[in-house]
C-alpha positions, -999 to 999 in steps of 0.1 A, spaced: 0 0 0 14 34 -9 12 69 11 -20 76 -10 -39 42 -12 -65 45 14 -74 22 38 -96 -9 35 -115 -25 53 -120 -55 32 -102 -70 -2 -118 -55 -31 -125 -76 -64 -140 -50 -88 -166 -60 -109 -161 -23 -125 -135 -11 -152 -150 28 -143 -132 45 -121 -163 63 -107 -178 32 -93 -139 23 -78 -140 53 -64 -172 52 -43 -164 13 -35 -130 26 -20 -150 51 -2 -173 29 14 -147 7 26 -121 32 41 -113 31 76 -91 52 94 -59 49 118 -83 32 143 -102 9 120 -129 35 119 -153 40 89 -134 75 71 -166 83 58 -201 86 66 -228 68 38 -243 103 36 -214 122 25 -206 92 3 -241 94 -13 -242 134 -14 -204 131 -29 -216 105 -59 -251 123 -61 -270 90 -52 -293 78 -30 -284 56 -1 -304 26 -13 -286 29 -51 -254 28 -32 -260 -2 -17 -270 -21 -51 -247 -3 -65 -220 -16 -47 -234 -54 -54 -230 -49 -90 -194 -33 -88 -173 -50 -61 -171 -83 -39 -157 -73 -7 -138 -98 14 -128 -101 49 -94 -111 48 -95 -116 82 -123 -137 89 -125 -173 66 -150 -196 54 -153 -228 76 -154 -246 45 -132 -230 16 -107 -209 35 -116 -176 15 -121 -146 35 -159 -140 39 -178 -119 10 -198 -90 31 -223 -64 14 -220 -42 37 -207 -19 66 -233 -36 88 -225 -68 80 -191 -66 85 -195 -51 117 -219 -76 126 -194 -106 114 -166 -90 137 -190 -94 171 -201 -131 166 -169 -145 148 -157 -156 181 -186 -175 187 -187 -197 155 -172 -197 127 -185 -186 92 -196 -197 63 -195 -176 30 -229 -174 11 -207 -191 -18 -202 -222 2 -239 -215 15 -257 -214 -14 -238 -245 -28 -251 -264 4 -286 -255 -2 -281 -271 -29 -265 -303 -27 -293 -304 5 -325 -296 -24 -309 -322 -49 -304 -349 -18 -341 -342 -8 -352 -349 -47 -330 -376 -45 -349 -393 -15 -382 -385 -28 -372 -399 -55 -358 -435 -45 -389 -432 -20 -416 -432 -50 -395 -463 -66 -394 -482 -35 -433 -477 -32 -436 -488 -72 -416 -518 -65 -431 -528 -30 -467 -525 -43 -464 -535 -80 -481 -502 -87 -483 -499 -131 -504 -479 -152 -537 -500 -155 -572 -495 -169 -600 -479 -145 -616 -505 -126 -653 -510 -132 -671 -502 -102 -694 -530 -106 -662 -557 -106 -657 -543 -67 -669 -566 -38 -691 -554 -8 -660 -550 13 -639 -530 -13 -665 -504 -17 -668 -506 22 -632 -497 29 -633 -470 -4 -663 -448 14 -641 -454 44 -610 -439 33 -623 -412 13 -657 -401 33 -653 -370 55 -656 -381 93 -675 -350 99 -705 -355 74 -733 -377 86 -733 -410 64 -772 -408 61 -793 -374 66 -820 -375 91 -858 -371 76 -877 -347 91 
């Protein structure tokens, strides 16, 4: 880092080749001496002529910030963080647990949704296989015996309707 390099908080990856948008990324993430944000969102915002919530998606479309300091339990990488808050936030509770990086959380989420299909799945052809179940023809209602029909009202009639109305 050289006399006039500010800063950082975090490791920039810029997602921007325009210098504007490094600018107010390097802005946002400036801390002082003490580890202090340099500067306040609202002189950020009034400096760049934007609104506080463009700023924020703003800086989602033009840099991934890392905390160097704080790694993924699973990859090693430095955490990504969107914001001031959230990197605040990740320095109180990082010596309670460790993180994971939504990169590493996202790709859980995943392999856990394709492992669900993947037991439904099996679950469906276990059910096939255990109760021969094939695409047939309808059954004829009148091929039924007394106790089929019996245990059909049964399993489909709602307990709560009377099986016969009273006459009155």
């Amino acid at each position: 880092m050289t006399a006039h390099e500010p800063r950082l908080a975090v490791e920039l990856e810029f997602l921007s080749e325009d210098p504007a948008d490094r600018d107010i990324a390097r802005s946002y993430w400036e801390v002082d001496e003490e580890g202090n944000w340099k500067r306040p969102v609202r002189e950020i915002t009034a400096s760049a002529g934007i609104t506080q919530t463009t700023l924020t998606q703003r800086l989602r479309e033009i840099v991934v910030a890392r905390d160097p300091e704080i790694l993924c339990g699973d990859c090693g990488l430095g955490t990504t963080v969107a914001s001031r808050s959230e990197f605040d936030q990740n320095k109180r509770y990082t010596t309670l647990t460790t993180l994971t990086c939504k990169d590493c959380r996202l790709a859980k989420e995943e392999a856990e949704k394709l492992a669900a299909t993947e037991r439904q799945h099996r679950l469906v052809e276990e059910i096939t296989n255990r109760y021969g179940y094939r695409d047939r023809d309808p059954i004829a209602v009148e091929e039924l015996s007394l106790r089929e029909v019996v245990t059909l009202l049964a399993l489909f009639r709602n307990p709560i309707e009377p099986v016969c109305e009273p006459r009155g």
